[in-house]
C-alpha positions in Angstrom: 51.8 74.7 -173.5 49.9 71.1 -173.7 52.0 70.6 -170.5 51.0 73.2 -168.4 47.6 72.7 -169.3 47.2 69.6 -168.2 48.9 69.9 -164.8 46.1 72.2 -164.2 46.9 75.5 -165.5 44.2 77.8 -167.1 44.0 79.1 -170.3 44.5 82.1 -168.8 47.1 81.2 -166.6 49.3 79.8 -169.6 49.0 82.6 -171.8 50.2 85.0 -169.1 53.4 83.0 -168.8 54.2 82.7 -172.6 53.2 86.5 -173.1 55.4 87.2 -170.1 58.1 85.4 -171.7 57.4 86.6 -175.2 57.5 90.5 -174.0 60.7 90.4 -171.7 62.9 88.4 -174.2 61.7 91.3 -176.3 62.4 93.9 -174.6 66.2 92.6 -173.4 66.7 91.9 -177.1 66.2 95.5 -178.5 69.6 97.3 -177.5 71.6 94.3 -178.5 70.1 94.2 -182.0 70.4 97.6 -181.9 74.2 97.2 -181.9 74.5 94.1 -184.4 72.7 96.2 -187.0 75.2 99.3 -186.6 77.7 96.7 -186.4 76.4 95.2 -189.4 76.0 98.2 -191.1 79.6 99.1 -190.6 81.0 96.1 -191.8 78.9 97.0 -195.2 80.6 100.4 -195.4 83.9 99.1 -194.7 83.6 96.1 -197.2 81.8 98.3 -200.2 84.4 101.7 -199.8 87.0 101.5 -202.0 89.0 103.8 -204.2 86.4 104.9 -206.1 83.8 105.2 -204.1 83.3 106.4 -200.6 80.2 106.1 -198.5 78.9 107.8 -194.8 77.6 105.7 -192.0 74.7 107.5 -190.9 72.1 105.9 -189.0 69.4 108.1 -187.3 67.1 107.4 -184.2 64.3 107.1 -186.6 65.7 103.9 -188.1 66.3 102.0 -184.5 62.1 103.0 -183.3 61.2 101.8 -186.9 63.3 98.4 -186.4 61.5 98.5 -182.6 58.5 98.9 -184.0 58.5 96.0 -186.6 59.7 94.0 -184.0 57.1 94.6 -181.3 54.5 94.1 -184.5 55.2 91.0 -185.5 55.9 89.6 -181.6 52.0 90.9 -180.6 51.6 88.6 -184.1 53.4 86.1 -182.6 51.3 86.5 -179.2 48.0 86.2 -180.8 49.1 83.4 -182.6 50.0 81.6 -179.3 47.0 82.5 -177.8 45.0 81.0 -180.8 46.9 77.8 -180.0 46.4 77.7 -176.5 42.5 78.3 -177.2 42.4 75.3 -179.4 44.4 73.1 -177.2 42.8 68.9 -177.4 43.8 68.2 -173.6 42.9 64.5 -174.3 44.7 64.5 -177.4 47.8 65.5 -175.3 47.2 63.1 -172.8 47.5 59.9 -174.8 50.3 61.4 -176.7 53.5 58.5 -175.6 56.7 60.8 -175.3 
């Protein structure tokens, strides 16, 4: 973020790419965590039937929009936490820094 600030880029400018970033790697993730939780959930079931007891897989839509929606929560958390950064950015603090 330091970077792109100081080759010239806005505030603005900087947020749009992270926010970018942040949204589309969140969107692209949802189906395949979609499919490691059933898949997860599965392996459960198999692992805890037995003999004695016997359990149903059911998982409804309602569970994959509330896993979608605690994950689009806490990434707009995540978003104005980056933005917060980017607001308090010390440009000539970055600029002495010696990589």
């Amino acid at each position: 973020m330091a970077s792109l600030r100081v080759l010239g880029f806005g505030r603005g400018e900087v947020l749009f790419i992270l926010l970018i970033e942040l949204g589309l790697l969140t969107v692209l993730a949802q189906p395949l965590g979609w499919g490691f939780g059933y898949l997860l959930s599965w392996l459960l079931k198999v692992q805890v039937s037995g003999e004695v007891m016997r359990a149903r897989l059911i998982v409804e839509q309602s569970s994959y929009a509330l896993a979608s929606g605690i994950v689009l929560v806490a990434a707009l958390f995540s978003a104005l936490v980056v933005r917060e950064r980017i607001n308090q950015l010390d440009l000539v603090a970055v600029l002495k820094t010696r990589d």
